[in-house]
N, C-alpha and C positions, 0 to 999 in steps of 0.2 A: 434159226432163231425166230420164234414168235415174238409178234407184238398187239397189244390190245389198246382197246380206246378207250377210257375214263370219261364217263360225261357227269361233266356237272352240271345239275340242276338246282333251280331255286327255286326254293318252295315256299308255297305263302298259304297262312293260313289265320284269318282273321287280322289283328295288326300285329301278325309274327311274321317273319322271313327267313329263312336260313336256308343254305347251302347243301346238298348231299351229292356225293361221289361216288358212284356205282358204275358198275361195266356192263355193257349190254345182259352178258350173263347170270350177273345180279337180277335186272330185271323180269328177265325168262325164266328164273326161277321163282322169282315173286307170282307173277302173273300164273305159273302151274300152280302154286299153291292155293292163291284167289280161284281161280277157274273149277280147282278141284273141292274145296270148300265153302266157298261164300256163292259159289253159280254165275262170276261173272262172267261177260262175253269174250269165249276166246280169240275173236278178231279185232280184240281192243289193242293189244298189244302192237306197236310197229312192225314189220317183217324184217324178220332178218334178214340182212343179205349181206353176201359174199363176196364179189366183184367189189371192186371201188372201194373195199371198205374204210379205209383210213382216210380217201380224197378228203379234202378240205368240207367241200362241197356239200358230200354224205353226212359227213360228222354235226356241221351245224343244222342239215335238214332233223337226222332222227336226234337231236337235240333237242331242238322244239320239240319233236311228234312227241318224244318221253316226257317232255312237262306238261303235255296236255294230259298225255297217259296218268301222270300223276293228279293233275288237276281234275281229271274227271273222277278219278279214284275217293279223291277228298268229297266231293259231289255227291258220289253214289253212297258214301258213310258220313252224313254231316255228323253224326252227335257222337258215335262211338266207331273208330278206324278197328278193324282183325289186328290181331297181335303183332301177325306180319307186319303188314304195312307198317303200324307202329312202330316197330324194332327196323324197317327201313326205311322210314325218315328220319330215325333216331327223335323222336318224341320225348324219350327220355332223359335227353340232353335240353330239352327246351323247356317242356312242361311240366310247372312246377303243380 
């Protein structure tokens, strides 16, 4: 039986905030699609890792690291976000 870990993040963007729920795999697919299209830096991404993965401990560290990931993301596209990204903060549920 597998199990995986849902991180939520909260995302802020101007005086918006909202929630997104993705799985680490979620983001490693993001981050291939960015890296391979738009030239961001491949060692933006947290490291995956394997041991420990569900402790407590792990879970709220790469929680953080991924909103920064996200946050720097926002950074690096202030006026217009890649499709991706878009369609994975769901933008299209906020922005009217």
């Amino acid at each position: 039986m597998s199990s995986f870990q849902v991180y939520i993040i909260q995302v802020s963007v101007g005086n918006h905030q909202w929630t997104v729920k993705h799985r680490y795999s979620d983001f490693h697919d993001l981050h291939e699609k960015l890296v391979s299209e738009k030239k961001i830096d491949k060692n933006l991404l947290p490291p995956k890792k394997i041991i420990g993965k569900n402790s407590k401990s792990l879970v709220e560290k790469r929680q953080k690291e991924l909103e920064v990931y996200l946050q720097t993301l926002l950074l690096k596209f202030p006026v217009t976000s890649p499709k991706v990204l878009s369609h994975f903060l769901h933008f299209h549920l906020y922005v009217s």
